[in-house]
Every structure is written in structure tokens, then in C-alpha cells.
PAVO-180228 format. One record per residue (C-alpha): residue in three letters; x, y, z. Coordinates in steps of 0.2 Angstrom, whole numbers, padded with zeros to 4 digits, always signed. Layout:
ALAXYZ/...
END
This chain:
UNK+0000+0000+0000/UNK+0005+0017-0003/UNK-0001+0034+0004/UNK+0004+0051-0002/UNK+0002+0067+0008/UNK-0004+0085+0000/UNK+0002+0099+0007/UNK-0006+0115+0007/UNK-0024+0119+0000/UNK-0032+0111-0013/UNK-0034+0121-0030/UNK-0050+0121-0036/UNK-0051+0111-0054/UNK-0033+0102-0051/UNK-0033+0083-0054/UNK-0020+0080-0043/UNK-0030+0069-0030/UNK-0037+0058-0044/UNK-0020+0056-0054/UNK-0010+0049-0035/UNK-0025+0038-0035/UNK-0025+0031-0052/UNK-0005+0029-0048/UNK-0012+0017-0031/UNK-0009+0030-0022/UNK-0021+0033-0005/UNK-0020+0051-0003/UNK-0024+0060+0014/UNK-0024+0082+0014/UNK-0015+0091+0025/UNK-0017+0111+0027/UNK-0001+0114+0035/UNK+0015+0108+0036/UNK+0012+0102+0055/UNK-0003+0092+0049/UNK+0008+0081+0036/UNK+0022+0077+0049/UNK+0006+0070+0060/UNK-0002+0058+0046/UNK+0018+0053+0040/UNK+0017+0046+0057/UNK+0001+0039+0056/UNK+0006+0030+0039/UNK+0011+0010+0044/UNK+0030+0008+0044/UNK+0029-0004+0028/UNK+0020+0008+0016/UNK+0029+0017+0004/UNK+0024+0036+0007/UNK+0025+0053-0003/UNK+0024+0070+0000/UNK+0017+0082-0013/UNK+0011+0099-0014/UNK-0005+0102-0019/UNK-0002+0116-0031/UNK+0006+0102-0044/UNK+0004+0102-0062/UNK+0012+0089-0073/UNK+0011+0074-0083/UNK+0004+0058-0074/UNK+0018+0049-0081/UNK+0031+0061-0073/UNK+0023+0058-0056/UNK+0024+0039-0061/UNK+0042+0040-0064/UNK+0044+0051-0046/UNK+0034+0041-0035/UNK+0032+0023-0039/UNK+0049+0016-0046/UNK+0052+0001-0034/UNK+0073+0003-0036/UNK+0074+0018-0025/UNK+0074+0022-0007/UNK+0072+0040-0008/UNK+0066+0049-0025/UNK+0060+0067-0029/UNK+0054+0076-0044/UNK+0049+0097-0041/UNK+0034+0099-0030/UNK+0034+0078-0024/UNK+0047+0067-0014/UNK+0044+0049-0010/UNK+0052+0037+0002/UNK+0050+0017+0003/UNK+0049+0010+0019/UNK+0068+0009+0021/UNK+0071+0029+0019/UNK+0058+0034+0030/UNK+0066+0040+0045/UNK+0078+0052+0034/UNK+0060+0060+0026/UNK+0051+0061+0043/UNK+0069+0071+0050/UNK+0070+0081+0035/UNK+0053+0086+0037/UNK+0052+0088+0054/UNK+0069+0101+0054/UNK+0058+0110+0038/UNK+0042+0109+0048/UNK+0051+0116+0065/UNK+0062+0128+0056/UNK+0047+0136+0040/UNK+0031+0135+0050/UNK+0014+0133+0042/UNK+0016+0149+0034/UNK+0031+0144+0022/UNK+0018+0132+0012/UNK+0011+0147+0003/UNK+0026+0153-0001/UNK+0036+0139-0008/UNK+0036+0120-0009/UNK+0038+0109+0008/UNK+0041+0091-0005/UNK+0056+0105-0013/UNK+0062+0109+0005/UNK+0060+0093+0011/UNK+0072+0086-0004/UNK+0084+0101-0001/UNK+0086+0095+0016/UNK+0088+0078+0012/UNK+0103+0084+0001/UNK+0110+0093+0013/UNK+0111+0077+0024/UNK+0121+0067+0012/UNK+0106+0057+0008/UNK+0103+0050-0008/UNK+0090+0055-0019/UNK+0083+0048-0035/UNK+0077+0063-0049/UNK+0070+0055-0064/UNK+0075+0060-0081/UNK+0059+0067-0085/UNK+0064+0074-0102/UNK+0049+0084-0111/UNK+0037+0079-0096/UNK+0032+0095-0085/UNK+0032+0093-0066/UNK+0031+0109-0059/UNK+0024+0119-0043/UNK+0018+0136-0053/UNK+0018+0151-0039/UNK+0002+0159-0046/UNK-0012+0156-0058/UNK-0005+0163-0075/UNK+0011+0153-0072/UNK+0001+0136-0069/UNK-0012+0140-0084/UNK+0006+0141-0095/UNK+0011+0124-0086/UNK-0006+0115-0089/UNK-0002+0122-0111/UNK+0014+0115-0107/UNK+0007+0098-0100/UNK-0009+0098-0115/UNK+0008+0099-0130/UNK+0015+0085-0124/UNK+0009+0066-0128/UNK+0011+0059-0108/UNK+0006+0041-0118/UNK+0019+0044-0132/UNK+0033+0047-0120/UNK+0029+0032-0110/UNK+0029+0020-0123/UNK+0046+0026-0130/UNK+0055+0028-0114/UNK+0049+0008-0112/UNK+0061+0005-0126/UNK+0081+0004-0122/UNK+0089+0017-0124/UNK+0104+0006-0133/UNK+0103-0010-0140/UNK+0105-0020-0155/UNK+0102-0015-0175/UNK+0088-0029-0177/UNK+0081-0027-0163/UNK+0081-0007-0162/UNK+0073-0009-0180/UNK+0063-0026-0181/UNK+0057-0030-0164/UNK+0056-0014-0154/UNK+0041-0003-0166/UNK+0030-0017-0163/UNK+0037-0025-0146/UNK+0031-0008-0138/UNK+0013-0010-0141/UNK+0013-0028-0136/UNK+0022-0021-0119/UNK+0009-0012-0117/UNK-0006-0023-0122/UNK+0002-0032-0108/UNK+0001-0020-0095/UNK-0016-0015-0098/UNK-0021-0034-0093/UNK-0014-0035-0078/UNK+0002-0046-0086/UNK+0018-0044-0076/UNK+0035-0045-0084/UNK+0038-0061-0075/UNK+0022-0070-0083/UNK+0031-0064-0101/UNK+0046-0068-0096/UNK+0040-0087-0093/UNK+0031-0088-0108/UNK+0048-0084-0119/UNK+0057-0098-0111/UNK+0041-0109-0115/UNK+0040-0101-0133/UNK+0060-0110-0133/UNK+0059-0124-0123/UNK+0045-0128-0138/UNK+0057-0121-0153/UNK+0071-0132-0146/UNK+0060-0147-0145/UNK+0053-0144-0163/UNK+0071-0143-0169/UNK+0074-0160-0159/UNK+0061-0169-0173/UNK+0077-0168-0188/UNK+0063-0163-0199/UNK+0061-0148-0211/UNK+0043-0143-0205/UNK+0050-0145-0186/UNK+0068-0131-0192/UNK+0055-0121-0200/UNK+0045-0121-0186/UNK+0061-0119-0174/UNK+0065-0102-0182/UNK+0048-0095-0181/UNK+0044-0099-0166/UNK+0065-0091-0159/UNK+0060-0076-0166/UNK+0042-0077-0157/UNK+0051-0080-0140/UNK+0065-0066-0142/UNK+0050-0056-0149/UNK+0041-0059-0130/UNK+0060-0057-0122/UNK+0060-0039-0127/UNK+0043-0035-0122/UNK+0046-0040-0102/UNK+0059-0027-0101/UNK+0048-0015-0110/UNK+0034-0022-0100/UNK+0045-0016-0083/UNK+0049-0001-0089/UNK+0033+0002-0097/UNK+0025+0000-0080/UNK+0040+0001-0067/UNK+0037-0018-0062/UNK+0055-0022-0055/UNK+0059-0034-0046/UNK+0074-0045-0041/UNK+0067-0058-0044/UNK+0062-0052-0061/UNK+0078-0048-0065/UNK+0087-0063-0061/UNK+0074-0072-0071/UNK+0078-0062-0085/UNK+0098-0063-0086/UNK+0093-0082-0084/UNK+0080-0088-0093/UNK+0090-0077-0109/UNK+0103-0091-0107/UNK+0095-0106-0104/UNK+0082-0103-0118/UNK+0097-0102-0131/UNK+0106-0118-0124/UNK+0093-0127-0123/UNK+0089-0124-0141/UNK+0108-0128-0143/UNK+0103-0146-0138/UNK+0089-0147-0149/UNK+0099-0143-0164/UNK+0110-0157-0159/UNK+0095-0168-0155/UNK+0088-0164-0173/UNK+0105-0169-0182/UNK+0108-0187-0172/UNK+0088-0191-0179/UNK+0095-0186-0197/UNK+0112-0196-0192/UNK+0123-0180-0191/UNK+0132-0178-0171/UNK+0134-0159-0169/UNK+0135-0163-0151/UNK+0152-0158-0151/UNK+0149-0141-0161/UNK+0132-0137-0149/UNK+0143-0139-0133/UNK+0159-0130-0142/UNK+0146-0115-0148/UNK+0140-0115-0128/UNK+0157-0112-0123/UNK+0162-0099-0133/UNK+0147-0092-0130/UNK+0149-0093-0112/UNK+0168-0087-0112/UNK+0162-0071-0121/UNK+0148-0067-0106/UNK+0161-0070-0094/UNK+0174-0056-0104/UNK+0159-0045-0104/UNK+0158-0047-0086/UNK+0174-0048-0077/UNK+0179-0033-0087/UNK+0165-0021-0083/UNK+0167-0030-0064/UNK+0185-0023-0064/UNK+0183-0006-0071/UNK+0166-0003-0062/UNK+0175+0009-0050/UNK+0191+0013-0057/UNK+0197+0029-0055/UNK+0209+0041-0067/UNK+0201+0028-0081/UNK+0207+0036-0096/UNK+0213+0026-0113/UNK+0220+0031-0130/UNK+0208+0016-0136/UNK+0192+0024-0127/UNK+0194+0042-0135/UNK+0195+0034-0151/UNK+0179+0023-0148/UNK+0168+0038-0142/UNK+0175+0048-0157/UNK+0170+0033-0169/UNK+0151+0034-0159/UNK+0149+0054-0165/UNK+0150+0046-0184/UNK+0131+0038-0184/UNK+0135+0023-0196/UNK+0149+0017-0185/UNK+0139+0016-0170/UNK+0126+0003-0179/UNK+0140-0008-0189/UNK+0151-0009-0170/UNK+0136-0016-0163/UNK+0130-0030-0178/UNK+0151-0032-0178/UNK+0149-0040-0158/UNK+0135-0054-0165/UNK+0123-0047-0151/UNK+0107-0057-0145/UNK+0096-0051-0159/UNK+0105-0053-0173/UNK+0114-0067-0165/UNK+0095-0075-0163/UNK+0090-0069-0180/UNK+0103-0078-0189/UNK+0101-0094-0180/UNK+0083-0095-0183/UNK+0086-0092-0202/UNK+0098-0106-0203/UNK+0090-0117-0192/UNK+0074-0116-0204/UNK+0084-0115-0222/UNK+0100-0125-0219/UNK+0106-0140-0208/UNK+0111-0140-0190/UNK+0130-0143-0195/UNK+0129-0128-0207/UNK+0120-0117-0192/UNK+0133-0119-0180/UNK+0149-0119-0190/UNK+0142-0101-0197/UNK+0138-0096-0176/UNK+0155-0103-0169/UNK+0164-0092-0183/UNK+0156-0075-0182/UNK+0156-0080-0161/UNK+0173-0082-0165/UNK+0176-0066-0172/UNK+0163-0055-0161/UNK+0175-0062-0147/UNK+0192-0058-0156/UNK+0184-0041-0159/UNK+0179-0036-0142/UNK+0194-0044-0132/UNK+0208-0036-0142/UNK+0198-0021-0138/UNK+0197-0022-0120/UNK+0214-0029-0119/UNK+0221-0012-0129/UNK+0211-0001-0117/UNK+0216-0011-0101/UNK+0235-0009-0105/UNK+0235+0009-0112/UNK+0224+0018-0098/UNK+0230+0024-0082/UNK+0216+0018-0069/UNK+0217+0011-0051/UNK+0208-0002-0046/UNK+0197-0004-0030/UNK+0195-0015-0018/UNK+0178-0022-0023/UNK+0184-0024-0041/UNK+0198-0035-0035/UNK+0184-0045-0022/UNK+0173-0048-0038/UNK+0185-0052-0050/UNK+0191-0069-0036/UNK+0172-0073-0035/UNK+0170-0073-0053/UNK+0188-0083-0052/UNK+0177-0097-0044/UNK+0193-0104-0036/UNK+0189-0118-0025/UNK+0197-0128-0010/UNK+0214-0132-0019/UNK+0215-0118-0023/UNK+0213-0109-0006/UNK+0225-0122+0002/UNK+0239-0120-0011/UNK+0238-0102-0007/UNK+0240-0104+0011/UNK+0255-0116+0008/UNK+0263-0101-0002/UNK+0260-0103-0022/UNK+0258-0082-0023/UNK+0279-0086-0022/UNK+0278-0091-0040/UNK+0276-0071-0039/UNK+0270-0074-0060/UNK+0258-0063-0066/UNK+0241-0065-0060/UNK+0233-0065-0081/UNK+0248-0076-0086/UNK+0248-0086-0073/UNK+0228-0091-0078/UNK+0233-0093-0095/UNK+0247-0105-0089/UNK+0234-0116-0080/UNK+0223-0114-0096/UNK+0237-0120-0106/UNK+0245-0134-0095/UNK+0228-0143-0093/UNK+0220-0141-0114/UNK+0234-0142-0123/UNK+0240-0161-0116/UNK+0220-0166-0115/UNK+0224-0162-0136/UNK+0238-0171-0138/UNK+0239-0186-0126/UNK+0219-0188-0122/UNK+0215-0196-0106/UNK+0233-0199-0099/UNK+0241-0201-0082/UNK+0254-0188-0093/UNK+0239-0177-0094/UNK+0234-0178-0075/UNK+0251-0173-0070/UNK+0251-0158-0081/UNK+0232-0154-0074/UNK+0240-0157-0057/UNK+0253-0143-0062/UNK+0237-0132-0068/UNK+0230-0132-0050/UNK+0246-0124-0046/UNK+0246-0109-0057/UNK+0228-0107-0053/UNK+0233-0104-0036/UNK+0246-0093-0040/UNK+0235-0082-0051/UNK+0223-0078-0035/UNK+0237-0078-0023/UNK+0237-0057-0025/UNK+0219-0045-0028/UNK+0217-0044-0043/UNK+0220-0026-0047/UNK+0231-0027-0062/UNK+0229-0022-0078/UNK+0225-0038-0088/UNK+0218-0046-0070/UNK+0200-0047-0077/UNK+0207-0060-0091/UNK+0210-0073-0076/UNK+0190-0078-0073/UNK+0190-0081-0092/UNK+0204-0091-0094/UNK+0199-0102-0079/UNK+0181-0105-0087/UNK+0189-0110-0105/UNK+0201-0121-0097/UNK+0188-0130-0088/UNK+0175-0131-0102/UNK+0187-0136-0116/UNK+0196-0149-0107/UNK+0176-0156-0101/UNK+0173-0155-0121/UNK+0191-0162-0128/UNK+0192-0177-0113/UNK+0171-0182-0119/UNK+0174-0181-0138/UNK+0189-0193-0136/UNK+0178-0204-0126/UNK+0172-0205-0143/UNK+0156-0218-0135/UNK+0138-0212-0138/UNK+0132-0202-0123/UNK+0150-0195-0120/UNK+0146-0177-0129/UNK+0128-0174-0122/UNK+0133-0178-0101/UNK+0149-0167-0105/UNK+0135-0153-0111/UNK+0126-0156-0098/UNK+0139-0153-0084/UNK+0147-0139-0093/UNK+0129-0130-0095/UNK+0126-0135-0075/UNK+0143-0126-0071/UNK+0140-0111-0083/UNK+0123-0109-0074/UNK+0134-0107-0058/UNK+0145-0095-0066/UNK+0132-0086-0072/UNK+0122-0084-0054/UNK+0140-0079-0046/UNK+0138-0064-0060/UNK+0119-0059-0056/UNK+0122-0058-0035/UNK+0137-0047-0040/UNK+0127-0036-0048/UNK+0115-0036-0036/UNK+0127-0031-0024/UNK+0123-0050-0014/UNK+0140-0055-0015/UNK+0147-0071-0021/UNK+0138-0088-0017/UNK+0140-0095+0002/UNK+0158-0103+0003/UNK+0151-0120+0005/UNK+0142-0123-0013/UNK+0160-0119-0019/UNK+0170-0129-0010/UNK+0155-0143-0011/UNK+0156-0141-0032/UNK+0174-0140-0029/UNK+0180-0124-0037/UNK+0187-0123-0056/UNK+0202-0132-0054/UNK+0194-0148-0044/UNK+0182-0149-0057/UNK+0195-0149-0071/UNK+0206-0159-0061/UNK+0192-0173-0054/UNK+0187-0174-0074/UNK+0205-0179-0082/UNK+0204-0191-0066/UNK+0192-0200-0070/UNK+0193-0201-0089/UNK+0211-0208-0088/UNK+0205-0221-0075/UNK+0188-0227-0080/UNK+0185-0235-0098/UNK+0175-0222-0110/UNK+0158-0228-0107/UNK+0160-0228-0085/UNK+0166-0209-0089/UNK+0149-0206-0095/UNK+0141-0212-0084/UNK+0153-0203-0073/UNK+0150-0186-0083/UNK+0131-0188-0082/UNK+0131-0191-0064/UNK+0145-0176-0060/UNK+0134-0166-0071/UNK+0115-0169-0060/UNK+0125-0168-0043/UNK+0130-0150-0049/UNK+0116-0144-0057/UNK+0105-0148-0041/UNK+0116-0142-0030/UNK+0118-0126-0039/UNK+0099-0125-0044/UNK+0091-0126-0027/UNK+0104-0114-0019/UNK+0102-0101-0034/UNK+0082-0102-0032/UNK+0083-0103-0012/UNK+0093-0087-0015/UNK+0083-0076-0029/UNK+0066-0081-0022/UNK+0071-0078-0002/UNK+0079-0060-0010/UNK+0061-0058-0018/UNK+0053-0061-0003/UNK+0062-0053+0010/UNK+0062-0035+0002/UNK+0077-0035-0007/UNK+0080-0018-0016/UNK+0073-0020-0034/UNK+0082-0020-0048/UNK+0082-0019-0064/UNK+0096-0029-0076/UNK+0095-0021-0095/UNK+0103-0037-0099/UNK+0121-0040-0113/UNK+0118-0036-0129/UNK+0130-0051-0132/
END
């Protein structure tokens, strides 16, 4: 429930009452500034609460985007202030110290909601202003200057400006010009029924769960129907985020449903490719699982390098100037973005191929444009991280170890002293990387090749020794997750026993998911997962190491089996901590938020 507070005297003809109500708003009148500090306190601690002056004229929308956006504590646009329940005791102080300091006769000359926000300011508080763009919120001081404020308020489309601003502000080519014109309106047919992002969100994975089991029939009509039916569900993933903003349902639970069900949708259409191709007697398996790590490996680039330059201070780069200077050139900005392969036009051309061409021909054409999205974006990052002069904080470095994911060996290698190997942090993960792939190629499942993984733990070690504030630091999380994925997909194609390509997808898309959570409480500012669901899935390097283990001591068909099982006892493990988590979060009030989701 929420109830809004208007302060001074009504003005005869203003819609202000109805509008708070039609926002949910229950709204209670007070003459005088005393008065409003007596019904704040009368308003139940869990309630959200606002304070608005009565003389207000403005679009409904802009008192929407004021006082109802669930992601803020404390918000304010001119003439209104609101405060969910955790900010309430900085607005009842502000207002008491305006009340004890203006007195009811400072209500008819300015605004209290202005004063009140003022004060807040001026207590270090921090207050949430909108972007209200050509929206008019305003307080007019007599009644020439509010009948200019309500011409102001009749030239503007309040509808028009609501349904762009549910758009993105920056996304994709494809889906800033294929999906977004109509997506809108859907967003909003949504809305007016009472549909919540959450609902939409849902029925997207559905709408790919069913495309991914169309592609499993190997037939044309099923591909053909695969691709519509892709488009339909990215179609119905752009509309949830509309829908959100559309309506400001956030949620953090929304969010993390979002981020999620985004990449569960595409490798689970992954497998039915590959399920599709075995009916027509072509294994892809190994191509789905390969096009799912590189995939993977480009997500957690993104990630550990916006983690690591999130707060960096004196962040200047040669590399960055020339990138904003190529953004002022239109054209550029539209082929940078199609040039990265990012979800729409990644989609897009997947659902094409899927429903003119063959599984093979489908991933072979996304693991080389992936291939080259990644070659693109990396070298970038890797030219702005060595050229610019920035110092890395604290929380980068703490980020960058959770996304690390270094388990038990790890931690118990440090203690005995592997930071003396004093290499750096980047090249000591790509040594790890290295020392555990490259004899997985070349001598297979080998007691050679558990040796070698043996010394991978130990660079491992001695890549998280130190925080992770160097430059190149944000490469090591990538480097660990490739070694681990490629040496599950090197080991299960030399298996070369039918089942051995499916389990390894299986466990690398259950360890992914974990990856993938670590990122989504990051940015939720929840931290890492508890320690003990890391050490219990034993970190990165036990995994890889537990994996060339078994595959050099059990016969190909018992590592199967081995995989499949290793695979289940991660993805529950994982699973019911992740929804234990999110939904707990959801519950217990967690501050909302809203995840805009990688273009990639």
C-alpha cells in the first residue's frame, strides 16, 4: 500500500488527487505543514509514502516516474518526494527540521516536497530525480504561471513518451529496428491486462523450450517451425523489459529471471539442434557444446571486465577516446554493434539457418562469427586495459576472485605459499589454461595429462594468490572458465562412445549456470555464493582436475556415466541454492532491480 500526503490547500479544478489515485496511491490532505508530519506518522511503517504539494501540475507519467519506481529508497521530482519504507526515517527528519524551522506559513510561499528534498541533500542522503525529459512537473507560484504549465502539459503526448521511454535506450540494430516498433505496443497490451514482466518472461522460455523441441524432430517442417517460433520467444524477451519499464514492475526476482531464462532458452535450443541432427544421423553434439562455450567465455569477458573497471578511478585510454570519437559518426555506432553478433542478430541468424540450412551448417556459421565477435571485443578491452592509467578498487579485485570461482585447492595451495611463483596474475591463468588443454589435445585421457592438470591447479593458485587489481587481472575468470570447459569437451569427444558429448554438455551447461548466478548476485550487490556450494562443487580447478581423473582411469563408457552423474549432482546443487537465494531475495524485500541485460 502506498499513501501520499498533500500539502497546502487544494486548488480548485486540479486533478492531482485523482492522478496519486490512479498511480495506487491513498491520498490523505493536510493544510499545514504540522498536519503532514502527524499523518507521516500515522502512515504504517511498511508503506511506501509521498509527499506532494498540492499546487502540482504535470504529466501523470512524470509523477509515475517520481513516485512509484520500486529501485529507490528516496526519489523526488519538483513539488513531490517519496520514500519506501527503508528511507523513511531520513524523510520524517528532513521534514520535521523544515516543519520546526518554516512553520505553516512557508507552504504558501514555496514548496515543503522541494524543501524537504533540499534538506535531504543537505544530509548526504541520496535522492533519485528521474530523467523526465519533455514531461512538465512543476509547482507554478500563481495562476498565470500554472495555466502556462497546464499548455505545457496539453503539447505533450504523456502516452507517447511512456511508450518510447519503455524501449532501451541502446541496443542491437535488429532489434532497435525489427522487434522494438511493434514489441512496444505488445508491452503495453500487456500492461493494460494486468500481465507482469515475470508472466512474459515465462512464456519466452516456454516459446523456446518448444522451438528447441521442434528442432529435436530432424525434420524440415520441425527447423522451420524452430526459427519462427525463436523469433516469437526473443519477440516476447524484449517485451518483459519493455513491460518493466513500461509500467515500473521491477523486481529482483524479475531480474534474475531475465539474465537467466536469456541463457537457458538459447542452450537449450543448442541441444535441440543437436537432437535434430543425431535423428538425421549427423552428431553436432560436439559443435552445440563448443558454440555453448564460446558463447559462455564471451559473457564472462563481458563481465569480469565491466566488474574490474566498475569503479576505477583516473580511467582514461587512448583506445576509449577513439571509440567515443567513432560513436559521433552515426553509421559506425550501428555496424560496432552488428560487428559484436549481439542477441538479436545473433538470434535472428540462428533462426534463419535453423529453418533454411542443416544443424552442421547453423553452428559452424555461429562458432565463426562468435569467433570473431570475441576476437573483436577482447583485443579491444585488452588495448584499453594496457593503455589507460586507472586504479583499481577493492571491490573490483573481491569480484573479480568470486568470478575466479577458485575452489578448495586452490585456497589451500595459497596458504602453503603458491603467490611465491610471484607470476603474473593473467599469465599465470593462462598457464593453468594452457598446462591442462593443450595435453588433454595431444595425449587424451593420460596419467601424462593428470600430471600436467596437477601442475594447472598450481598456477591457478598462484594467479589468485594477490587481488586482482592489475591491468589484464579481469582475463584470469575467463581463462579459468575455458580451461575447464574445453578440457570437459576435448576429454568427452575422445571418449568417442555415444552419450559422452551430451553428459559433457550437460555438466558444462550446469557449471555455466553457476557462473552465471556468481555474476547476477554481483550485480545485485549480494556477493558471491556462500563458501560452502563452492567448495561442495569444488571450485574450477577440482572440477577440471576430478574430470582428467576419471577419464584416464575409467573405460569411456563408465566416464559417461561418470560425466552424467557429475553433471546432476552440480546442477542440483547449484539450482536449489540459486532459487533458495533469488526467491528468499524476492521475498524478504530485497531492493529491486532492474538488469538491462548484454547485448552479447
Amino acid at each position: 500500500m502506498s499513501t501520499a500526503i498533500l500539502t497546502g490547500q487544494p486548488v480548485p479544478g486540479s486533478s492531482i488527487e485523482g492522478d496519486l489515485r490512479s498511480l495506487g496511491f491513498d491520498v490523505k490532505v493536510a493544510a499545514h505543514t504540522s498536519d503532514a508530519e502527524t499523518l507521516l506518522a500515522q502512515v504504517p511503517g511498511e508503506d511506501r509514502v509521498a509527499v506532494v504539494d498540492a499546487r502540482f501540475v504535470g504529466h501523470v507519467h512524470a509523477l509515475r516516474l517520481g513516485l512509484t519506481d520500486p529501485r529507490f529508497p528516496l526519489a523526488a521530482i519538483p513539488g513531490a518526494v517519496t520514500a519506501q519504507p527503508a528511507a523513511r526515517g531520513q524523510l520524517v527528519r528532513a521534514l520535521a527540521r523544515e516543519n520546526s524551522a518554516g512553520g505553516a506559513t512557508a507552504v504558501a510561499v514555496d514548496s515543503l516536497p522541494d524543501r524537504v528534498v533540499t534538506a535531504l541533500d543537505a544530509d548526504g542522503a541520496e535522492v533519485r530525480r528521474p530523467d523526465l525529459g519533455s514531461l512538465v512537473a512543476a509547482v507554478p507560484a500563481d495562476p498565470q504561471a500554472r495555466n502556462e504549465i497546464r499548455q505545457a502539459v496539453s503539447a505533450v503526448d504523456d502516452e507517447a513518451v511512456r511508450l518510447k521511454s519503455a524501449v532501451k535506450a541502446r541496443d542491437g540494430f535488429f532489434t532497435t529496428f525489427f522487434i522494438s516498433p511493434y514489441s512496444r505496443y505488445l508491452a503495453r497490451w500487456c500492461a493494460r491486462r494486468g500481465l507482469t514482466p515475470n508472466q512474459v518472461t515465462t512464456a519466452s522460455l516456454l516459446t523456446a523450450l518448444i522451438a528447441a523441441g521442434c528442432a529435436a524432430t530432424g525434420t524440415r517442417a520441425g527447423f522451420v517451425a524452430a526459427g519462427v517460433l525463436l523469433i516469437a520467444s526473443f519477440v516476447l524477451d524484449c517485451t518483459d523489459g519493455q513491460l518493466a519499464r513500461y509500467s515500473l514492475q521491477y523486481s529482483t526476482l524479475g531480474a534474475w529471471l531475465d539474465a537467466t531464462f536469456d541463457r537457458a532458452k538459447e542452450y537449450a535450443y543448442y541441444a535441440g539442434l543437436a537432437l535434430g541432427a543425431a535423428r538425421g544421423g549427423d552428431d553436432v553434439w560436439a559443435l552445440a557444446l563448443g558454440a555453448m562455450i564460446l558463447q559462455t567465455c564471451r559473457h564472462v569477458v563481458d563481465f569480469s571486465f565491466n566488474e574490474a573497471n566498475h569503479d576505477a578511478s583516473a580511467n582514461t585510454s587512448p583506445t576509449a577516446a577513439l571509440s567515443d570519437k567513432l560513436d559521433s559518426v552515426g553509421w559506425t555506432v550501428w555496424v560496432r554493434r552488428m560487428i559484436v553478433l549481439p542477441i538479436g542478430e545473433r538470434w535472428a541468424m540462428i533462426a534463419v539457418l535453423t529453418a533454411v540450412t542443416t544443424p552442421r551448417l547453423t553452428f559452424y556459421v555461429l562458432l565463426v562469427g562468435c569467433a570473431l565477435a570475441a576476437g573483436y571485443t577482447t583485443a579491444g578491452r585488452v588495448l584499453r586495459s594496457v593503455t589507460r592509467k586507472a586504479r583499481r578498487t577493492d571491490r573490483a579485485a573481491e569480484a573479480l576472485a568470486d568470478l575466479a570461482d577458485s575452489g578448495p585447492l586452490s585456497a589451500l595451495l595459497v596458504r602453503a605459499g603458491a603467490g611465491r611463483l610471484r607470476l603474473p596474475a593473467a599469465v599465470a591463468a593462462a598457464l593453468a589454461a594452457l598446462l591442462v588443454v593443450v595435453p588433454a589435445l595431444v595425449w587424451g585421457a593420460a596419467w601424462a595429462t593428470v600430471g600436467c592438470a596437477v601442475l594447472s591447479v598450481l598456477a591457478s593458485a598462484a594467479a589468485v594468490a594477490r587481488p586482482l587489481k592489475g591491468a589484464l587481472d579481469w582475463l584470469v575468470p575467463p581463462f579459468f572458465r575455458a580451461a575447464e570447459y574445453v578440457t570437459v569437451l576435448v576429454l568427452a569427444a575422445e571418449a568417442d562412445v555415444n552419450g559422452a558429448l551430451p553428459a559433457a554438455f550437460g555438466l558444462v551447461a550446469a557449471v555455466a549456470y553457476h557462473h552465471y548466478d556468481t555474476v547476477y548476485r554481483i550485480r545485485g550487490d549480494a556477493g558471491a555464493p556462500p563458501a560452502w556450494l563452492v567448495r561442495a562443487i569444488g571450485g574450477h580447478e577440482g572440477r577440471t582436475l576430478l574430470v582428467v581423473v576419471l577419464a584416464t582411469v575409467l573405460s569411456a563408457s563408465q566416464f559417461t556415466v561418470a560425466l552424467t552423474v557429475l553433471a546432476v549432482a552440480v546442477a542440483l546443487l547449484v539450482l536449489v541454492e540459486s532459487i533458495r537465494f533469488w526467491v528468499a531475495s524476492h521475498l524478504g524485500g530485497a531492493p529491486a532491480v532492474h538488469d538491462e541485460g548484454e547485448t552479447a
